[in-house]
C-alpha positions as CSV (number, residue, x, y, z in Angstrom):
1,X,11.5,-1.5,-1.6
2,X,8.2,-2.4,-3.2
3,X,6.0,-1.7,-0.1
4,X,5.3,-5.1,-0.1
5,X,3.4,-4.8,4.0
6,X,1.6,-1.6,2.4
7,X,0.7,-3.1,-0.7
8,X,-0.6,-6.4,1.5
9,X,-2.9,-3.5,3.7
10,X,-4.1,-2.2,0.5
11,X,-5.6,-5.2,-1.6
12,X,-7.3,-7.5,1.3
13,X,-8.7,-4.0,3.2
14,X,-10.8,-3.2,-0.6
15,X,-14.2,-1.7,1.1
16,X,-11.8,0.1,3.2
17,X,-8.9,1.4,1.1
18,X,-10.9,2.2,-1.8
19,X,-12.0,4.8,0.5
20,X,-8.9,6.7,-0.4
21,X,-9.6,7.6,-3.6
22,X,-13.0,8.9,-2.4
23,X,-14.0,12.3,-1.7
24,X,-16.2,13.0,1.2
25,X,-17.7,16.6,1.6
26,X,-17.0,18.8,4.4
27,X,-20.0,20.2,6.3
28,X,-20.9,24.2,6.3
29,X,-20.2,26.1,3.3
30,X,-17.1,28.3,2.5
31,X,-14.8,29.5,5.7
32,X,-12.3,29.0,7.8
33,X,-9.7,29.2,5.9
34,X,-7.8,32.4,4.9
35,X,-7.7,32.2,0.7
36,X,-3.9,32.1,0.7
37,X,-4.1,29.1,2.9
38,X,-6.7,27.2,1.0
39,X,-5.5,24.4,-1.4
40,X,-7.6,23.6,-4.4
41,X,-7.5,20.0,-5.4
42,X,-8.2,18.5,-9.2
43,X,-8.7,15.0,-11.1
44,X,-7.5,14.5,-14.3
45,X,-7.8,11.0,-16.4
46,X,-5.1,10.7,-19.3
47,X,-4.5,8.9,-22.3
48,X,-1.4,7.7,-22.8
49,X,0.5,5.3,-25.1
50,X,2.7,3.3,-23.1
51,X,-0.8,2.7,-20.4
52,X,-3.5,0.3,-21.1
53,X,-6.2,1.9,-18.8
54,X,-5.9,5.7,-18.3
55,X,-3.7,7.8,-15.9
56,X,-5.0,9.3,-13.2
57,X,-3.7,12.2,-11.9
58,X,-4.4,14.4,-8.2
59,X,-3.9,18.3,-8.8
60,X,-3.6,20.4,-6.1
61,X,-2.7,24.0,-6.4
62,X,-3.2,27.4,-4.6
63,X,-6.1,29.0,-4.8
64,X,-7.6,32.4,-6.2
65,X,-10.9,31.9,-5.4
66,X,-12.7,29.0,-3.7
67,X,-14.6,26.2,-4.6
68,X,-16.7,24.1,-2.6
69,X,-15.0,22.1,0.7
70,X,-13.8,18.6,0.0
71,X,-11.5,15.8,2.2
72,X,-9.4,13.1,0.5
73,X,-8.1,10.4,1.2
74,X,-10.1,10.2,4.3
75,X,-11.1,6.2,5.6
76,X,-11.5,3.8,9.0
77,X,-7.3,3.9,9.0
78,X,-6.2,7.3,7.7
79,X,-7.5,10.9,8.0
80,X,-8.2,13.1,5.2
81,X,-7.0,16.2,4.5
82,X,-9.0,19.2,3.3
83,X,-9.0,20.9,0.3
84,X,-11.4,23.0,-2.5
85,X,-12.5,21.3,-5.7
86,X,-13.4,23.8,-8.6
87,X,-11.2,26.3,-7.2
88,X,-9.8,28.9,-9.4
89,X,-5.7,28.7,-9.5
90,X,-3.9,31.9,-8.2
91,X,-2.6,34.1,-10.8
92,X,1.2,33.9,-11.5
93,X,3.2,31.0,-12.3
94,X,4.5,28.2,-9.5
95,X,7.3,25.4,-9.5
96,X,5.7,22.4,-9.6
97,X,6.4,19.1,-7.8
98,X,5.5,15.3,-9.1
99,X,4.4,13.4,-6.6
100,X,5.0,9.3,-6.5
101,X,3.9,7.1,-4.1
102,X,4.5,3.8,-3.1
103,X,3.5,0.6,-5.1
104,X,0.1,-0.2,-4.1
105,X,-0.1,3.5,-2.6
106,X,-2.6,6.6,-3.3
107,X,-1.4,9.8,-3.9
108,X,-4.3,11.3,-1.6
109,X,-2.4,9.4,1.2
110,X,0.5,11.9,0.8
111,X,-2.0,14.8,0.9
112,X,-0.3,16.2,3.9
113,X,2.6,16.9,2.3
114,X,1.3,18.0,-1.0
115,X,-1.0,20.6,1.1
116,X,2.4,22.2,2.8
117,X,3.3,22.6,-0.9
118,X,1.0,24.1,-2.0
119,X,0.5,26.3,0.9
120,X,4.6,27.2,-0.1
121,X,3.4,28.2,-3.4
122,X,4.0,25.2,-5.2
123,X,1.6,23.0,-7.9
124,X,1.8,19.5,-7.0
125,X,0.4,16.2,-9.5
126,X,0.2,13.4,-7.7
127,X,0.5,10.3,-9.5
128,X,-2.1,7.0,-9.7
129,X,0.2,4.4,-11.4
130,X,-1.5,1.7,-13.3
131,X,-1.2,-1.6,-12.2
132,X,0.6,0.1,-8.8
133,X,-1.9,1.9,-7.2
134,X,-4.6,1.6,-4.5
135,X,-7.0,-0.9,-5.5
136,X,-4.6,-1.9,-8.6
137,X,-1.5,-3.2,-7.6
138,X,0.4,-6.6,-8.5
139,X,4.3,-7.6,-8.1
140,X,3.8,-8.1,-11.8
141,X,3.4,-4.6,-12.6
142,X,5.8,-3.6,-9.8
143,X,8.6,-5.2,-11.3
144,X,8.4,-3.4,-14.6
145,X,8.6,-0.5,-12.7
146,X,10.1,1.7,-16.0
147,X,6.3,2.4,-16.7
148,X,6.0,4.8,-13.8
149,X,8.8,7.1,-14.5
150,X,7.1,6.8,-18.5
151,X,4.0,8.4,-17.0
152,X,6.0,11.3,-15.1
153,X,6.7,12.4,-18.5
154,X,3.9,12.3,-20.2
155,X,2.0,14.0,-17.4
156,X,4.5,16.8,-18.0
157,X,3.9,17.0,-21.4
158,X,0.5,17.4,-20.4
159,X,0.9,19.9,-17.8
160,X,2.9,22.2,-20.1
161,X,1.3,21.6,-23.1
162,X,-2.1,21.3,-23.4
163,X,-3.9,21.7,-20.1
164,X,-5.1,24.3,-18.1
165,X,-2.5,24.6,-16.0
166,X,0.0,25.2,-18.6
167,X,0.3,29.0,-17.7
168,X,0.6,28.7,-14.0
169,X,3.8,26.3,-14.5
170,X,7.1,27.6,-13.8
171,X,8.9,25.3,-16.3
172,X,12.5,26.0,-15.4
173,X,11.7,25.0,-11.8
174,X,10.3,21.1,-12.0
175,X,10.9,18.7,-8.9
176,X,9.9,14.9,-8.4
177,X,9.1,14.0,-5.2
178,X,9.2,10.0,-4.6
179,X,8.2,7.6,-2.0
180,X,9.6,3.5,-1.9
181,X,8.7,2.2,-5.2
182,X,8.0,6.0,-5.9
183,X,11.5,7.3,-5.2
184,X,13.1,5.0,-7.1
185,X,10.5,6.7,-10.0
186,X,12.3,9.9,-9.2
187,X,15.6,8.8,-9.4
188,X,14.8,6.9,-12.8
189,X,13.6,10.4,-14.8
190,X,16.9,11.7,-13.1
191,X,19.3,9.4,-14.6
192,X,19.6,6.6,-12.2
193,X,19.4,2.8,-14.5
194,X,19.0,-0.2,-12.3
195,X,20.2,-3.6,-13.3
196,X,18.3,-7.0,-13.5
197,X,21.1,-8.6,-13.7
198,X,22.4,-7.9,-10.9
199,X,19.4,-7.5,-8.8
200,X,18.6,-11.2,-9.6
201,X,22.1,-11.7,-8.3
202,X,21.4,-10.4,-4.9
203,X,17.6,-12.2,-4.6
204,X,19.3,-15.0,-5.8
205,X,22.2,-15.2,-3.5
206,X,21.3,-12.8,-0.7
207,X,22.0,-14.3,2.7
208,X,19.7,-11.9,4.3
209,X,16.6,-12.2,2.2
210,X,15.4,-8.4,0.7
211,X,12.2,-7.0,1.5
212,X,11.7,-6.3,-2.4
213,X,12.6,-9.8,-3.6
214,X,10.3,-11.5,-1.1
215,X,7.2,-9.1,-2.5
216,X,8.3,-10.1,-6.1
217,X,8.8,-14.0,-5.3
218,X,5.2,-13.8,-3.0
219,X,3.9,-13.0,-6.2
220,X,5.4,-15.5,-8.6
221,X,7.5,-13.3,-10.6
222,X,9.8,-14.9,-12.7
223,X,12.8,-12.5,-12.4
224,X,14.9,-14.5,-15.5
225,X,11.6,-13.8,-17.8
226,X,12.3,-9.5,-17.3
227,X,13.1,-7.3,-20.2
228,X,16.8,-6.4,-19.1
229,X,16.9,-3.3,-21.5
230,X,13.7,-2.0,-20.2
231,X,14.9,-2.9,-16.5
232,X,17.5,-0.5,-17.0
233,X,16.7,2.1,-19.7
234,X,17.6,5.5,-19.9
235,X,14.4,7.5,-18.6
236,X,15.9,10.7,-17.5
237,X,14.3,13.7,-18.2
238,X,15.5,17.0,-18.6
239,X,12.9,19.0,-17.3
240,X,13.6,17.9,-14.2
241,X,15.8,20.1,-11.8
242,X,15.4,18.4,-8.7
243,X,14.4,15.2,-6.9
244,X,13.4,13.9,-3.6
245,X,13.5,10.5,-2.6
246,X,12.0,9.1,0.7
247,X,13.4,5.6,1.5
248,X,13.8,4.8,-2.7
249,X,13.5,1.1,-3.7
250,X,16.4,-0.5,-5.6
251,X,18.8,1.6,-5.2
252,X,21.4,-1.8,-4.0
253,X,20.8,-2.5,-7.8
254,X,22.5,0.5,-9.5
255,X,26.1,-0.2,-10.4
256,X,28.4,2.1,-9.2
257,X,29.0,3.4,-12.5
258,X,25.2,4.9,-13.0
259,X,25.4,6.5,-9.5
260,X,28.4,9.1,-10.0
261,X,26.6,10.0,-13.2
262,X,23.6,11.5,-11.4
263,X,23.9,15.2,-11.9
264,X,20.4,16.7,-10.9
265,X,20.2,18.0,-7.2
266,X,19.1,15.0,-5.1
267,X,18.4,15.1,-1.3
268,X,17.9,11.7,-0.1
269,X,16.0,11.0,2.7
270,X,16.1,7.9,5.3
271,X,13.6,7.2,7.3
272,X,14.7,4.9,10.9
273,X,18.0,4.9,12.7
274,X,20.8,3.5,11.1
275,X,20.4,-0.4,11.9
276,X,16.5,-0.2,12.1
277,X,15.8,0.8,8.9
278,X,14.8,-2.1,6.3
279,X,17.8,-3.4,4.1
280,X,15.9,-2.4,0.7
281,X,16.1,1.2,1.1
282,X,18.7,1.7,3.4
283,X,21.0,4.3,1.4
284,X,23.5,4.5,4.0
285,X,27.0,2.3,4.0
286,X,25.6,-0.1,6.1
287,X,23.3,-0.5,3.2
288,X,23.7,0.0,-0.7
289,X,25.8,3.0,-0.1
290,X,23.8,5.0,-2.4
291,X,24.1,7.9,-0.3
292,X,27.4,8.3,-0.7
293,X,28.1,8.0,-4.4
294,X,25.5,10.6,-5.4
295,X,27.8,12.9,-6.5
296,X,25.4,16.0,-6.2
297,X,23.1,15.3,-3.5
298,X,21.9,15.9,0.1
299,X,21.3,12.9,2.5
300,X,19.2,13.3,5.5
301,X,18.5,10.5,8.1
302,X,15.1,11.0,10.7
303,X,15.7,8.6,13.4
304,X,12.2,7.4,15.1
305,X,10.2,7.1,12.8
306,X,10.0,3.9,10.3
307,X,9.3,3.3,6.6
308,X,5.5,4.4,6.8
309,X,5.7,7.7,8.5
310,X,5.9,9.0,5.1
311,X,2.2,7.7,4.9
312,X,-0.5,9.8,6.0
313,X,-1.5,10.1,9.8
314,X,-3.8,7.1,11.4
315,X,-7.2,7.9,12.7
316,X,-7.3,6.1,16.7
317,X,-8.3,2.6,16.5
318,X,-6.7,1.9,13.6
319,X,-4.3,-0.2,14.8
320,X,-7.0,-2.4,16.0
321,X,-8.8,-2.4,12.4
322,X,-5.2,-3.5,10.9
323,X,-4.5,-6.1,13.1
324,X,-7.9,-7.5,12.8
325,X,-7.3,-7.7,9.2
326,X,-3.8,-9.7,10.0
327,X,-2.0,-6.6,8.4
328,X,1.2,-4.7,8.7
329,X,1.5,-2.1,11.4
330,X,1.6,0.3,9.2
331,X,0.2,3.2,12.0
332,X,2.6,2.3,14.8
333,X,5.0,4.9,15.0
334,X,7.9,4.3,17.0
335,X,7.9,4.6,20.9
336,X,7.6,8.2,21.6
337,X,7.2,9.4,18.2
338,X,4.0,11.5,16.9
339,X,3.0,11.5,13.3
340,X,2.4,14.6,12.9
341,X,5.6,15.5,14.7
342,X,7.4,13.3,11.6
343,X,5.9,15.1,9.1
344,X,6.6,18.3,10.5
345,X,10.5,17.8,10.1
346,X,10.4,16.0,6.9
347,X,7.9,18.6,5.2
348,X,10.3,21.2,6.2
349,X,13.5,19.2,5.1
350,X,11.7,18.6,1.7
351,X,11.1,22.3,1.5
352,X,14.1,23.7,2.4
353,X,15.7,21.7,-0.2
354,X,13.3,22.7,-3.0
355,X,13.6,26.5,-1.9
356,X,17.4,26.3,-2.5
């Protein structure tokens, strides 16, 4: 879907949301941490011609030598997560994994599972979407959701080309990791090609009203007034040898036709039991049925836990802040479920996948 109850968090929360793109520093100098578990972290603003504004981009990578102590993505709602800014990168070279959040979501907020990356030996560029990110995000620029999977390529080019990092790359061993509007991101530079048409079919006709077409009609997008071609455009690239996608957004949109002619390695991941999970990323058969056309692919269902478990893990209280706020529950975990617990078994899903 398009995270419409994250993306309503996001913009009316601004003193405390902006938070997550802030960096706080850690107290006490350099310790603690072995090296090889210390994750250096980077910010990189690019320049590219299908963006009005810059692309930012989060870097984090395993460390040689350490930096200074930093936490992201640390606010009133979510904690942070540590890592070493100016760090020098490990010698060798390391597979490296795009990351794609949410619409209206911050990469920082996925730093846990970037830092298991990274402590795995991995590179990982977290994406800051124009127009879809914390702090900027509209339906507007959700709907013309072809952008994002535009910016995972020209980061690569980037990354292999002209950057620092370019050495430290293992370029025959590139994943995309996606989350909600994000997965659908990953499956885009993979092949997948939604259609308008016939996604205005099914907000038009739906009995059951989608979570994605309400976010899109709350914010007075004209569906009929879409570039089709662009909608549905070819974006694969392939550079890309894998792809995970967490609870992927349109995915009821994609003919048939486009599925079977996925070929990259795809796990797909549910989040919720099968009935509990929402109708706009539900990839099972009692949903698009996605799952099951992927013709190479690996689907994986976590029952309790919801849609935002994939976000990071709530500080106590607040559920208090978001409900003053009139927001989304976005912290309340199933009955019985832990966080922490969640990302455990998803972080070691994702990873056994992207060792294979």
């Amino acid at each position: 879907m398009f995270t419409v109850q994250y993306k309503r968090f996001l913009k009316p929360l601004g003193k405390v949301v902006l938070a997550l793109s802030v960096i706080f520093p850690v107290a006490g100098a350099q310790g603690g941490e072995e090296q090889s578990d210390a994750v250096g972290f980077e910010d990189v603003r690019l320049e590219v011609p299908h963006q009005a504004r810059p692309l930012e981009v989060a870097l984090w990578y395993p460390v040689r030598e350490k930096g200074y102590p930093m936490v992201i993505g640390d606010n009133p709602v979510f904690r942070g997560t540590k890592v070493w800014k100016g760090s020098l990168i490990e010698e060798g070279s390391f597979p490296l994994v795009l990351l794609s959040p949410g619409s209206g979501g911050s990469p920082v907020t996925l730093g846990w599972i970037a830092s298991r990356l990274v402590r795995q030996g991995y590179v990982v560029a977290g994406f800051r979407h124009p127009g879809t990110t914390t702090g900027d995000s509209y339906p507007q620029r959700a709907a013309e959701h072809w952008t994002r999977a535009e910016d995972i390529s020209a980061v690569l080019d980037f990354l292999l080309g002209k950057s620092g990092f370019a050495g430290s790359i293992e370029a025959q061993d590139i994943s995309v990791l996606g989350f909600s509007l994000g997965g659908l991101t990953a499956l885009q530079v993979g092949g997948a090609r939604p259609s308008l048409s016939l996604f205005r079919e099914q907000c038009e006709g739906s009995a059951r009203k989608r979570e994605d077409c309400q976010y899109l009609a709350s914010g007075g997008v004209d569906l009929s007034l879409l570039d089709g071609e662009a909608f549905g455009q070819d974006l694969r690239d392939s550079r890309i040898k894998r792809i995970v996608a967490v609870d992927p957004a349109l995915t009821p949109a994609m003919p048939v036709k486009n599925r079977e002619s996925i070929a990259v390695p795809t796990l797909l991941i549910n989040l919720g039991f099968e009935g509990e999970r929402m109708w706009a990323t539900d990839l099972s058969d009692q949903g698009s049925g996605f799952a099951g056309d992927l013709p190479n692919s690996e689907y994986w269902t976590l029952g309790g836990a919801n849609h935002f478990a994939f976000l990071g893990e709530c500080k106590d209280g607040a559920g208090i802040i978001l409900q003053e706020e009139g927001e989304e529950a976005i912290c309340e975990d199933p009955a019985g479920s832990l966080r922490s617990v969640l990302h455990e078994k998803i972080g070691a899903r994702i990873l056994g996948f992207l060792k294979k």
